[in-house]
N, C-alpha and C positions, 0 to 999 in steps of 0.2 A: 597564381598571378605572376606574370613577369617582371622582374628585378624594378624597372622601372617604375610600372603602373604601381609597385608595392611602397616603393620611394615615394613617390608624390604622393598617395591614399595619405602616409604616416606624413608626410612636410603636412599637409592640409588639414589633418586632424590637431597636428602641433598648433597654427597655426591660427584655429576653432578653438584652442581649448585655453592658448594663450590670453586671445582676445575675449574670454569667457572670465578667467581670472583678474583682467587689468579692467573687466568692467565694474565684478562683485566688489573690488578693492575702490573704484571710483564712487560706486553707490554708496558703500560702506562712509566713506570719508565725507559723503555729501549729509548723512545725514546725520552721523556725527557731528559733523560742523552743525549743523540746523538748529540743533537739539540746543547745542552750548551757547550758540547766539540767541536761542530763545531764552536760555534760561537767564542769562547777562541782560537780558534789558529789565529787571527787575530795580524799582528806585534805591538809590540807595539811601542808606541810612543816614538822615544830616549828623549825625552827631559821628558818626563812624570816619565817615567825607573829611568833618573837621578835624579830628584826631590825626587822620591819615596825614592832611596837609601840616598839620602843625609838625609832626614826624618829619617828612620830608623836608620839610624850612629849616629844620634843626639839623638835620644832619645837612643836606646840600648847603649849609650857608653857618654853618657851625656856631648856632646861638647859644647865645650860654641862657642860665635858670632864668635870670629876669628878664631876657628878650621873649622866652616861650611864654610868661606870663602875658607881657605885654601884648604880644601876638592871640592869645589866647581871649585878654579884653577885648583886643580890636574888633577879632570875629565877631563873639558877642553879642558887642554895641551892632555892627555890621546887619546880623539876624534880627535883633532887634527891629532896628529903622525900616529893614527888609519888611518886616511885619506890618507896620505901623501904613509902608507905601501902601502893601498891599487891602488891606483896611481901608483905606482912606479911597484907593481908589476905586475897590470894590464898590463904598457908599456912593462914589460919585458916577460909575456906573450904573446903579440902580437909578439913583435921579435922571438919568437921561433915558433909559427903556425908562423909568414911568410917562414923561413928558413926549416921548414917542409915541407911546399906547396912546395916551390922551389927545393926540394931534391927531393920529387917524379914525381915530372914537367920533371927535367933530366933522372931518369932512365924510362920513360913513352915512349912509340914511337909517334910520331907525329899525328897519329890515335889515341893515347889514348887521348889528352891532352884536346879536345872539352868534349869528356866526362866527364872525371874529374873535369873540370870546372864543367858543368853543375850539375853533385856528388855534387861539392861544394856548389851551390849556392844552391840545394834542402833542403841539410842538415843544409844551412845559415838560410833560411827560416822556417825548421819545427823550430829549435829553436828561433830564433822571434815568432812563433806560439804558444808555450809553454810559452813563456815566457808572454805573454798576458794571456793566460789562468792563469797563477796564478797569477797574478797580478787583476784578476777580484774575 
């Protein structure tokens, strides 16, 4: 081969083999990332969450023993009510799907009513179904 056609063969092979290297390193990095963003969305632990924050409050804002206590009530009380919301409004969600169920029970003819059951319990079931799946 002559001098030149030998030159460009090797530019073009560099060139092949470079864009071969910056792609394995792009895919490498893509699925690294993937991996560790999957693993991060796992919930975190409330209790771990709290600690962390209480940590942080004490040192950025340099609380002494009885503020970290106090702070530590507050959460607490905080979780608590948090609870209590959720309860409550759970209850009063139910009260409203029953009285829905029962609203379209009456305007339903007597032929519809087995079906709509069964509507219901399908739709009972894929969400218990879902709900397992992310829970895994």
């Amino acid at each position: 081969m002559p001098r030149s056609r030998l030159s460009a063969f090797l530019y073009l092979l560099g060139v092949f083999l470079s864009g071969a290297v910056v792609g394995a390193l792009a895919y490498r990095l893509v699925t690294v990332n993937s991996v560790l963003s999957s693993s991060t969305t796992k919930k975190a632990d409330p209790e771990e969450v709290r600690k962390r924050i209480i940590g942080d409050m004490r040192v950025h804002l340099e609380l002494d023993d009885q503020q970290v206590e106090r702070l530590g009530q507050i959460m607490d009380q905080t979780r608590e009510d948090f609870k209590e919301l959720h309860s409550r409004l759970n209850a009063e969600g139910r009260s409203l799907h029953d009285r829905q169920t029962a609203e379209i029970n009456e305007m339903l003819h007597p032929d519809q009513r087995p079906v709509y059951e069964q509507y219901r319990k399908d739709r009972e079931a894929e969400r218990k179904r879902r709900q397992q799946a992310e829970k895994k």
